[in-house]
C-alpha angles and dihedrals in degrees: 000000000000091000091055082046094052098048094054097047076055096054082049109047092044101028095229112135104252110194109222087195119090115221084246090056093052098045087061094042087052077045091056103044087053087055086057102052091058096055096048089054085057098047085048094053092051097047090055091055082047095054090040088057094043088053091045094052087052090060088045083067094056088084120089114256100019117118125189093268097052094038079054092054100039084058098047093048077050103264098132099158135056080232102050086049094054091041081052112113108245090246093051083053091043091057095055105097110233087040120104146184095267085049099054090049093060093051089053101045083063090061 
């Protein structure tokens, strides 16, 4: 601490530009910086499959009858298209918790 003290009161003194840093301390802090690209290339990459989901369940709620909670569910049990949950067999709907029999019937009636 007194030698970073006394560098600075240096730079000062005779207004040369004295680094504090050591060429050790800044090869770890370019090492670093590398490690942190590459996770924000990862968080990226899962926010964009948060946002796609979130896109797909709110097409889920275009069907009559389909509320967030049971879009939600229908996404969660693979049915990730209006068309894929039409296309469903009444039993595999059937098997989604939050989805009904009445429910059912309205998605069959658009066949």
């Amino acid at each position: 601490m007194i030698s970073k003290f006394i560098n600075k009161l240096k730079s000062i003194l005779f207004k040369s530009p004295v680094s504090l840093e050591t060429p050790l301390t800044k090869e770890k802090k370019v090492a670093k910086s590398s490690k942190t690209k590459t996770k924000t290339k990862t968080k990226t990459k899962t926010k964009t499959k948060a946002v796609n989901s979130k896109k797909n369940i709110e097409t889920l709620t275009t069907l009559p009858g389909v509320g967030a909670k049971s879009a939600k569910a229908l996404y969660e049990a693979g049915f990730k298209t209006t068309k894929a949950v039409i296309a469903a067999d009444e039993k595999d709907l059937l098997a989604v918790s939050g989805v009904g029999v009445n429910l059912v019937k309205k998605l069959k009636k658009l066949k």
